[in-house]
Structure formats: C-alpha cells, structure tokens
C-alpha positions in Angstrom: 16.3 -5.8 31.2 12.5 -5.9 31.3 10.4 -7.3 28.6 9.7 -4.1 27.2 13.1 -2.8 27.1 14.4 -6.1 25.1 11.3 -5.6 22.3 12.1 -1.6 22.5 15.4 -2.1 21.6 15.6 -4.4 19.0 13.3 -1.8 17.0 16.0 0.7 17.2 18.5 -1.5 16.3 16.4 -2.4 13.5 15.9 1.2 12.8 19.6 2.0 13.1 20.3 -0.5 10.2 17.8 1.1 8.0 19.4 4.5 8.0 22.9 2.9 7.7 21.4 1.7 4.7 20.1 5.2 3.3 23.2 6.2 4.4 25.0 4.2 2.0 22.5 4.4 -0.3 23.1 8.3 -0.9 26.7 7.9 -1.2 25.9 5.9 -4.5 23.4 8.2 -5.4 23.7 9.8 -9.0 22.5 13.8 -8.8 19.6 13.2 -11.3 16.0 12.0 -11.0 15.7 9.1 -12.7 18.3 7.5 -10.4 16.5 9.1 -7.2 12.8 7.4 -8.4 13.7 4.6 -10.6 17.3 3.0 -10.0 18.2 4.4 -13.3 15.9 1.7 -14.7 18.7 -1.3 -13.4 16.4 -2.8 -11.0 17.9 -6.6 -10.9 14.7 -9.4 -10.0 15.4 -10.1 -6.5 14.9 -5.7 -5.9 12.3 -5.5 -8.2 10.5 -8.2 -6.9 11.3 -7.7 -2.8 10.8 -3.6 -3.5 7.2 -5.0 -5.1 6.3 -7.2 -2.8 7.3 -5.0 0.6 5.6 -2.1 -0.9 2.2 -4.1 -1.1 2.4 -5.2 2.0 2.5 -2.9 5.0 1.1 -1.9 8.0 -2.5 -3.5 6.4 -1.0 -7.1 6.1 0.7 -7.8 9.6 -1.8 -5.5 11.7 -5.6 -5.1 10.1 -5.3 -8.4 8.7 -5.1 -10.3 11.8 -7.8 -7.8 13.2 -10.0 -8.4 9.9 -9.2 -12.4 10.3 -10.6 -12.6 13.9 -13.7 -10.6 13.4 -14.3 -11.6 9.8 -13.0 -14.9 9.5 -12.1 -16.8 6.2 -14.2 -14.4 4.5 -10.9 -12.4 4.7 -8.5 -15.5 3.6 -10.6 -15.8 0.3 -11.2 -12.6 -0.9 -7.4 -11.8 0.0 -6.2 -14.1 -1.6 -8.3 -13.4 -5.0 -7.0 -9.8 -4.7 -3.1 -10.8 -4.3 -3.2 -12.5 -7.2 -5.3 -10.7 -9.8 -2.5 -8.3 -8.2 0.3 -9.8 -9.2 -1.4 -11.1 -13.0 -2.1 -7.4 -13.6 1.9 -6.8 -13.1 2.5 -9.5 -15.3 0.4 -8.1 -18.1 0.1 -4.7 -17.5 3.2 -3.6 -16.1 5.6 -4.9 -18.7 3.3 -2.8 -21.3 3.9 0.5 -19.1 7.3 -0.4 -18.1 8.3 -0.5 -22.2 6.3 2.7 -23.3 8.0 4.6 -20.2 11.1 3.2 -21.4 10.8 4.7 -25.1 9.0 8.1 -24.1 11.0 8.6 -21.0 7.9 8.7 -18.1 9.2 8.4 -14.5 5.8 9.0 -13.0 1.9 8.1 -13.4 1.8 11.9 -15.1 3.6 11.5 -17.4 2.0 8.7 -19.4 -1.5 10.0 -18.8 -0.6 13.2 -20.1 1.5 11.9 -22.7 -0.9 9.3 -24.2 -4.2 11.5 -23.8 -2.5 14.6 -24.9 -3.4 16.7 -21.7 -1.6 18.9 -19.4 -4.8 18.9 -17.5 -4.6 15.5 -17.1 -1.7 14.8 -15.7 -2.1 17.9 -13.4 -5.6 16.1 -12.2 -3.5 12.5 -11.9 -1.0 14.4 -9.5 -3.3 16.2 -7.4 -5.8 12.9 -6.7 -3.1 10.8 -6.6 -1.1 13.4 -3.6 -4.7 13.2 -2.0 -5.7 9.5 -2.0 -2.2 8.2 -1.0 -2.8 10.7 2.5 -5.2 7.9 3.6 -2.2 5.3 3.2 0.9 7.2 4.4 -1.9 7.1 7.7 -2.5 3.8 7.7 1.6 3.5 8.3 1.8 6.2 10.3 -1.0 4.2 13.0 0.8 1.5 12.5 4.1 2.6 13.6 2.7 4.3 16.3 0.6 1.2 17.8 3.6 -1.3 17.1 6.3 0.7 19.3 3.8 1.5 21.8 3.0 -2.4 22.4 6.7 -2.7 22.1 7.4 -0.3 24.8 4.0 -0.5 27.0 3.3 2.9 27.1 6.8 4.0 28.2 6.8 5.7 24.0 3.3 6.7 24.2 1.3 6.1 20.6 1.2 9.9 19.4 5.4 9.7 20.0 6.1 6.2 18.6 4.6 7.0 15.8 6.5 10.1 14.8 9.6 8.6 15.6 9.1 5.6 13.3 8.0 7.9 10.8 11.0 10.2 11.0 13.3 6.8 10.6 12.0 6.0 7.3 11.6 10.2 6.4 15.5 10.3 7.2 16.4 7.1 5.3 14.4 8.1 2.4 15.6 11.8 2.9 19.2 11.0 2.9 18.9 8.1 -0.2 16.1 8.6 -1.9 13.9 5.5 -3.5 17.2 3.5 -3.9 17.5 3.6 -0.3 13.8 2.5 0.0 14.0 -0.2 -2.6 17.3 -1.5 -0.7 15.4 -1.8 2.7 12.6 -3.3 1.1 14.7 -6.2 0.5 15.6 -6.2 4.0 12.1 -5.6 5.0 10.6 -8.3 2.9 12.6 -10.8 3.8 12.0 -9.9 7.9 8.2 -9.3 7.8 7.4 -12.6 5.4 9.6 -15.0 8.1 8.4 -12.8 11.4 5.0 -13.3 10.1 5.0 -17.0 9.7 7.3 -18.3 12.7 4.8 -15.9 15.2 1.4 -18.0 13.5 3.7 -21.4 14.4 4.3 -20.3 17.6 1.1 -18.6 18.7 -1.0 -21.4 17.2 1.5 -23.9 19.3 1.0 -22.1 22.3 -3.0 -21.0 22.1 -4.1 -24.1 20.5 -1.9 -27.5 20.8 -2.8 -29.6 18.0 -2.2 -27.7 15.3 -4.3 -26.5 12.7 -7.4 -28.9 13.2 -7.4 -28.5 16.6 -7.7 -24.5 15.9 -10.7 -25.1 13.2 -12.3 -27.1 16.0 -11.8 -24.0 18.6 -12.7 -21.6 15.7 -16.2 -23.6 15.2 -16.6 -23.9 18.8 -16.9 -20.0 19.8 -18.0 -18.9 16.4 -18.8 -21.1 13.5 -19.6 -17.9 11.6 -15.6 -16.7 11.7 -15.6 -20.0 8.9 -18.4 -19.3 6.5 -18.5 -16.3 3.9 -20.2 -13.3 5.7 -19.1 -10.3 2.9 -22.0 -9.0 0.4 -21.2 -9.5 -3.1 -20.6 -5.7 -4.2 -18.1 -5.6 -1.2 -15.9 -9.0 -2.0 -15.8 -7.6 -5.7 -15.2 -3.9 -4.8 -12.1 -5.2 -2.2 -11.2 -7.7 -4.7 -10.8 -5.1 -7.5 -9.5 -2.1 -5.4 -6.9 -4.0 -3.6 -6.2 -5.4 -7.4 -5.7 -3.2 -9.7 -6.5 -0.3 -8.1 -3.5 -0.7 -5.5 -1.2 -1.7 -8.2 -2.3 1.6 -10.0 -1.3 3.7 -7.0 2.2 5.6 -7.8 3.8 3.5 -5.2 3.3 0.5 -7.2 3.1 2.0 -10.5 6.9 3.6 -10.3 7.8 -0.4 -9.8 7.2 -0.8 -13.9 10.1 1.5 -14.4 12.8 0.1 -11.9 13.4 -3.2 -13.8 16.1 -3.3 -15.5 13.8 -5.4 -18.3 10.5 -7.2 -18.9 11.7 -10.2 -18.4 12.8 -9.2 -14.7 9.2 -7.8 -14.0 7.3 -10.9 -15.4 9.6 -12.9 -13.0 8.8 -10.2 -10.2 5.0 -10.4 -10.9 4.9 -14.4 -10.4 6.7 -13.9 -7.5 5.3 -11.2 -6.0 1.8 -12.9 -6.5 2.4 -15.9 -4.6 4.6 -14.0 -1.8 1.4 -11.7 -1.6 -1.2 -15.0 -1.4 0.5 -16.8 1.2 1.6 -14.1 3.1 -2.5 -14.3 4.6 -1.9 -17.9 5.4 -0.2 -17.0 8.5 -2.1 -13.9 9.2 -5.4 -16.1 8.8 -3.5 -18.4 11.9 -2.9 -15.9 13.8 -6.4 -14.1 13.7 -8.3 -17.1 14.2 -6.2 -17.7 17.3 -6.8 -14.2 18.1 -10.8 -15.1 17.9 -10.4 -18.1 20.3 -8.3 -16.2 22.8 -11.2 -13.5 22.5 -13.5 -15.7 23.9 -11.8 -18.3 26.1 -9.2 -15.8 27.2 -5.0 -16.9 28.3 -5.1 -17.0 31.7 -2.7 -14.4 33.3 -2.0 -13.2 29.8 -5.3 -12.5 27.7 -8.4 -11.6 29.4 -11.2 -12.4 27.9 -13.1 -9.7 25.7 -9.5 -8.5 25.4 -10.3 -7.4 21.1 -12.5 -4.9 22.6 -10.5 -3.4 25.2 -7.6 -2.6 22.4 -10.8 -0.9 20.0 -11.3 1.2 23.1 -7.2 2.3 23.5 -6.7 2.7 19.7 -9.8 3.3 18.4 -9.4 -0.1 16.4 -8.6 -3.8 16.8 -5.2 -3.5 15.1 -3.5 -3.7 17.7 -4.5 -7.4 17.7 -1.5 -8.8 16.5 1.2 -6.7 18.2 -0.4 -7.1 21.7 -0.7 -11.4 21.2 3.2 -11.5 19.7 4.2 -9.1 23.2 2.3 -11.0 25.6 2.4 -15.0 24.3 5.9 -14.9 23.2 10.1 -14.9 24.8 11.2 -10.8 24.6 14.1 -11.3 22.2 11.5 -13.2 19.6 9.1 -10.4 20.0 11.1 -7.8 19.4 12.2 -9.4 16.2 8.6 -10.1 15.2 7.8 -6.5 16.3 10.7 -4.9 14.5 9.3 -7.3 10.9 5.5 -5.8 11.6 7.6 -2.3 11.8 9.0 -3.0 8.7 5.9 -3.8 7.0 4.9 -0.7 7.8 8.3 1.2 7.0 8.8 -0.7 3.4 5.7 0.9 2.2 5.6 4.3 4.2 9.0 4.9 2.4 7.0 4.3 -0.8 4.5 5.9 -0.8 7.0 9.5 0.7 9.1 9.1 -2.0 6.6 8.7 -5.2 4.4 11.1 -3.7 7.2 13.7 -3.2 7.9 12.7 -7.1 4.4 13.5 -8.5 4.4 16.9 -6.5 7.9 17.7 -7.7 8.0 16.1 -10.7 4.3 16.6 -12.0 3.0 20.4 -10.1 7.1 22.1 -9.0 8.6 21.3 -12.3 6.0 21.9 -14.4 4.0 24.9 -13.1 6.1 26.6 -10.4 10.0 26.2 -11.0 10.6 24.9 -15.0 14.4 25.7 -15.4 16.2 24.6 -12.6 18.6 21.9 -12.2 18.0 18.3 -11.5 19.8 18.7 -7.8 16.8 21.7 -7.0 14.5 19.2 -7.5 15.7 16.4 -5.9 15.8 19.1 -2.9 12.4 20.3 -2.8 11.6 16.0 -3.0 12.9 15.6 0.2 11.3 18.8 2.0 8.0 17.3 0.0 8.7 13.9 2.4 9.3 15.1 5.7 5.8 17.4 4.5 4.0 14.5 3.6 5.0 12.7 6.7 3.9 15.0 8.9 0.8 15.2 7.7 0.2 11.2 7.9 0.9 11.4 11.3 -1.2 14.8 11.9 -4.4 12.2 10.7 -3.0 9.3 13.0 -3.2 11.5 15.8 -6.7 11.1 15.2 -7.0 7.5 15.4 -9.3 7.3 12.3 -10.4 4.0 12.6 -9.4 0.5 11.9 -6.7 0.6 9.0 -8.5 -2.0 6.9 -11.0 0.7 6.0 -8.7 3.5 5.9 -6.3 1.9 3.2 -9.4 1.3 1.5 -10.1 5.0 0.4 -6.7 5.0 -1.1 -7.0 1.8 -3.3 -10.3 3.3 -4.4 -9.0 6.1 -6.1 -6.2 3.9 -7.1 -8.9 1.8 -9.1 -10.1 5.4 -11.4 -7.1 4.9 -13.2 -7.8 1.6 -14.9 -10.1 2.8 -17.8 -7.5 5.5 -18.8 -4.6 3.1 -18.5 -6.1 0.3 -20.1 -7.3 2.7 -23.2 -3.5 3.2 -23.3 -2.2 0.3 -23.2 -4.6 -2.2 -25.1 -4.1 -1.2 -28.9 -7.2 -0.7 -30.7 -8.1 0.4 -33.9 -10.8 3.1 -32.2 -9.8 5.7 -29.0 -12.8 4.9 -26.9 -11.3 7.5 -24.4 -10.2 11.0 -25.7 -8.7 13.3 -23.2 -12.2 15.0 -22.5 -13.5 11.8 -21.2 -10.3 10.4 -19.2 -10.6 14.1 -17.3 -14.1 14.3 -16.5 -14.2 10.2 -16.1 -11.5 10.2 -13.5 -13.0 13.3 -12.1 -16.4 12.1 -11.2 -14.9 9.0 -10.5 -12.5 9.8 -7.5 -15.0 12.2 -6.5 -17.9 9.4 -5.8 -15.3 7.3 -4.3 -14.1 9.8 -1.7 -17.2 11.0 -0.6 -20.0 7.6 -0.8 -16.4 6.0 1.7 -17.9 6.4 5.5 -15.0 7.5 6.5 -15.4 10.9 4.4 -19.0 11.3 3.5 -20.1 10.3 7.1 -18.0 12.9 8.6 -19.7 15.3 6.1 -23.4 13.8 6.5 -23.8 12.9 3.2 -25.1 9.5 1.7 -22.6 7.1 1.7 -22.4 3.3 0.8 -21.3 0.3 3.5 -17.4 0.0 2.6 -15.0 2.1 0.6 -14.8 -0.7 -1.8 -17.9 -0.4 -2.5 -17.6 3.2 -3.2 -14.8 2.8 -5.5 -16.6 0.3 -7.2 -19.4 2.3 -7.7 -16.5 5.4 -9.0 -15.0 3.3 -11.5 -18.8 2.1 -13.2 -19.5 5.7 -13.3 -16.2 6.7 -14.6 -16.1 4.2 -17.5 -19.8 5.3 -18.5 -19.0 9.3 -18.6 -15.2 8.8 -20.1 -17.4 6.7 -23.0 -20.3 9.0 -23.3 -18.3 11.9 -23.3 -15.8 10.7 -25.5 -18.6 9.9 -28.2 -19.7 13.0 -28.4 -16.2 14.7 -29.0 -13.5 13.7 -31.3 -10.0 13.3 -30.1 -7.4 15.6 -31.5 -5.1 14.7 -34.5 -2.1 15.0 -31.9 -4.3 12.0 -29.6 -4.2 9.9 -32.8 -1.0 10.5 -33.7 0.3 9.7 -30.3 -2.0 6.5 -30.1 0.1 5.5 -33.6 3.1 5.5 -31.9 2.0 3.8 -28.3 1.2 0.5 -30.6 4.3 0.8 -32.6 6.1 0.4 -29.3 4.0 -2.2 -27.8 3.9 -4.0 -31.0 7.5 -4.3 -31.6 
C-alpha cells in the first residue's frame, strides 16, 4: 500500500470505532432529554473530565496552534497557557455554582438559567438565537479542519470540499444515532488519542528536524527569527484572547452543558483541575512542533519540505493550518501518521460532536419546545434534535467551503460572543444583597454586546466595510466593556420586578446551602 492509503485508512478505522460507539451508545439511550444532553446528570470524573477537556480542544489546538506557533512564536505559548487555566479555575468556581442551581431548578441548557434567574422569556429566546449563531463560526472551524486533515491524509485522492463532509457526517451519524452520550463516550476516546498523538509527533518531529533536542531547536528558532521568541501581541489583544478563550469559551453551550453532566460537585472540581493542566500542557507540544515548523520554513527538509513551504499551504487552503498535518505526513513512517492524523481528526470530531448536539439542544429545547411545538412528547423532540444536527452540519461545512481563513481567527468570533454572557451569569451566581442586573439590562447588555463583537471581528465587519478592530478578541473585549456599562446603566434606571427578587432569594438559598 502507498503512504497515502496506510494514513487514509487508519482514519476510517478510526471513524468506524466512533460509530460503533454511538451505536452502542443509543442502545443504552433512555427516551427522554435529560439523558440525550446530560447523562442523566451521572457523569463519573474520568467522562466529565475527558468530555471537558476534548471538547475544549479541537480542530484549534492540533491545527491553528502549530500555525499560530510558527508565525507567532511564544507569544502564542504564554498567552495560551494564561487562557487554559483561567479556563479551568472558572470551572472550578463557576461551574459547581451552575451545576447545583441546574440541579435544584431542573435547567439542561444556557436558557434556561438566564431565563429563569432574570425572569425573561426574552432572554432566554435572545441566549438561544446568539448562541445558534456564534457557535456557526466553530462548528466551521471543525468542519475545515476535517476537511484539510483527510485531504493531507489522502493527498488529494479525497479532495478538501469531500473530506470534510465525510468527517462531518461521521460525527453527525454518531451523534445522530446516540446523542451527547455517544459524544461524551468518544471524547474519552478522543482525549486520550489526540493528548498522546500530539506529544509523541513534537518528540519525533523535533528528533528528526532538529537533533539535539530542545536547546538545539531554541538555537535554530533564534537563528532564522529571534522574533518567533519575544512577545509580539498588543496588550488589548493578549487580554481580549486571554479572556475570550477563558471564560467566554467556557460560557459557550458546549462547555456550559459540562456543569450538568457530573454526577456531583465534587467530580467537576476534580474535572476542572484536571482539565486545566491537560489544557496548559497540551501547547507544550504544539509550541515544539510550530517552532520546528518555523525552522523548516526557512531552511527547508531536503526532498521533503521546500523551503517557503508555510506559504504555499496559505495559498492551497487559504491558511497555514495545514502546518501540522502536512509535517506529521511528510517527516514521519505511514502507520504513525495515520495514527497522529486520525488523533488531530479526533480533536476536531470530540468538539464538532459538541457543539451539534448542544446547539441542536438550545434550538429544540429553547425556540421548538417553547414557541413552535409545546405539548409533544419527549421522543418528538429528541427527533427534531437530530434533524437540527445533520442541519447544523451542513451548514458548517457550507462556510468551509469557503475557506474563511486561518481557524485561529475564525474560532475567535465564537468565543467572543461566548464572553457576553459573563456579566449575566456572574449577576446570577455571585449572591449579593443588590441585583445590579435586572432583566432590562442583561437583554439590551448582551444585545449590544454580541452585536459589537460580531461586527468590529474582520472577519464580519470587513466583509461588510464597516469599521472594525485588529482581532476578534479585541472586538469581544470591547462587547463585553460595553455590555457591562448599558446592563448597569440600564438597570439603574429600572427596578427589577418582585418575581426577579423573589427568584434571586431562592438562587442564594441554593448556593448557600
């Protein structure tokens, strides 16, 4: 068999398993929601934590990040690593607060404790709808993902508009046929594959690329660009990706349906600490292989690599993701590729799965239930959930047709509208003798909010020719400043309902007890 062949197969193996696995999965399945979203709230560590931790990382850590690394440098490494663990510390002292007042008041979805706390129908209508549209620019990031990884894999022979919707049907039928239990099952699977693929290809494309190790690759590194090793971000950008990849990500309903799998708070405080230091040192080998990837840039690998080789992939895919896939096809043996391909396809897969299945929740759960279809049964819904996936699918891969641009930036649009939320949850989950934020403020707050960081991203407002801001971070940093101020002046000059104090009552007796 030829090279391509070997690393082609082992994906479909790979992607065989994880239907086997929804298949099984769906067997198990209970007919009701809460066992389709959340487990049935019996999430033990290991899934809360692997189903956390896959999730996070996707198609962003084990592509972009080596592209980011090579161009950026340690920049990258730092601010990463700030991000992945204000990640996980917000988990650990946020989530256990949302995971107990979903417990007590029944909430399955982001929707449901907005509306609930704030009092607002509105509100959680306006949560569902952002929250549909912001995830888009994620579910694309996987879908170019996917489609680059198998077409390295294969070298052309499953052209990238192809690859990528067969990858995405994988994890559409998986999910389709077992729901979020199937995805949090894989994600143990896939967390465990993509954390070891991604270190033993940094040990073994350092080895090759740069023998001596890991001084001998700073000495390369300072040798064809002593700027790859100094801090080269503006300030408003390292705190806008710091905070958007933060809380913001962790606010997304991917990440937020996490709180409510555990099967207790002590399982999710575990989770958190692990999930922070899987997250951190995840970029340790990523950082390794993109500064490798900087050398061979430059020097090239003869009959391998030519030199200026970064550029020539921008010019195929429209980015430099493809970094990493094209270095772990063409440095390394075929049967080790296609195991390190098949762990970068489930990075991609664990969090594509994800974000399908909560997003088909909010729609269902939060629009279909409440507005369109209120008295049918619990297997209607769970129905119309799936056709919602395959949907939602589709339409990630429509926008990867396009080849939008490196992923880095895409993903960022979606953690910036992920970051809106934090005033509104924090109001709810911080007791306070005082509701700074009524329901008048968290709508028009979040409103404004997720407007300004949609359209100041250059990825959006550029396209429209409006004035826009150097990095989505940026523009969901500037969002969530002008969110906080017009949730607080708004909410000043309006009192909150008896029913909003009432409710606030009985959000502290739960937290306090």
């Amino acid at each position: 068999m030829e090279t391509w062949q070997i690393a082609t197969t082992i994906i479909v193996i790979y992607s065989i398993l994880v239907i086997g696995i929804g298949i099984f999965a769906g067997r198990v399945l209970k007919r009701s929601m809460e066992d389709f979203y959340v487990l049935g709230r019996k999430g033990s560590t290991l899934v809360t934590f692997l189903a956390t931790a896959a999730t996070y990382h996707s198609a962003f850590a084990f592509l972009t990040s080596v592209a980011v690394f090579a161009t950026a440098g340690i920049t990258f490494w730092i601010v990463a690593s700030a991000w992945t663990v204000l990640a996980g510390v917000f988990m650990y002292l946020v989530g256990p607060r949302i995971y107990r007042i979903g417990k007590a008041r029944g909430h399955i979805t982001p929707a449901d404790m907005l509306s609930d706390f704030y009092d607002s129908k509105t509100l959680g209508l306006i949560t569902a709808i952002v929250m549909a549209l912001f995830i888009i620019a994620y579910i694309v990031v996987q879908a170019v993902g996917l489609g680059i990884i198998l077409d390295v894999a294969s070298q052309g022979h499953i052209p990238y508009q192809w690859a990528s919707l067969v990858l995405i049907l994988v994890a559409a039928v998986y999910l389709f046929l077992g729901g979020l239990r199937a995805a949090y099952w894989t994600d143990v699977l896939q967390g465990i594959w993509m954390y070891l693929g991604i270190f033993l290809a940094a040990a073994l494309i350092v080895g090759k690329l740069v023998p001596g190790g890991f001084t001998a690759l700073m000495d390369s590194v300072r040798a064809v660009n002593p700027k790859l090793l100094t801090m080269n971000w503006t300030p408003q950008k390292t705190l806008g990706a710091i905070l958007i990849y933060g809380p913001g990500l962790m606010l997304l309903q991917h990440l937020w349906i996490k709180y409510y799998i555990a099967k207790d708070e002590r399982s999710l405080k575990a989770s958190a600490i692990g999930t922070a230091i899987y997250l951190s040192t995840y970029y340790i080998a990523a950082a390794l292989i993109g500064l490798s990837a900087a050398v061979a840039n430059v020097k090239g690998v003869p009959g391998v690599l030519q030199p200026g080789f970064i550029s020539a992939l921008k010019a195929q895919y429209g980015s430099a993701d493809a970094v990493a896939a094209v270095m772990i096809y063409k440095l390394l043996n075929p049967v080790l590729a296609g195991f390190l391909l098949a762990g970068a396809t489930a990075a991609a897969m664990s969090t594509l799965d994800s974000f399908l299945g909560s997003t088909s929740m909010i729609l269902v759960r939060d629009i279909y239930q409440k507005y369109i279809k209120p008295d049918a049964d619990e297997g209607h819904y769970i129905f119309v959930s799936r056709i919602f996936m395959i949907i939602w699918a589709l339409v990630g891969w429509y926008f990867a047709l396009l080849k939008p641009g490196l992923i880095f930036n895409i993903a960022a649009i979606a953690c910036a509208g992920g970051l809106q939320f934090l005033p509104l949850v924090l109001q709810a989950v911080i007791p306070t003798t005082k509701k700074y934020i009524n329901k008048n403020g968290a709508i028009w707050g979040l409103i404004v909010g997720s407007i300004l960081a949609a359209f100041l991203s250059p990825q959006i407002g550029g396209k429209l020719h409006l004035p826009v801001l150097e990095h989505p971070a940026v523009a969901g940093l500037v969002g969530v400043i002008a969110n906080v101020v017009i949730a607080l002046i708004i909410s000043a000059l309006t009192k909150p309902s008896e029913k909003e104090i009432e409710i606030m009552e009985a959000y502290k007796k739960v937290l306090q007890a």
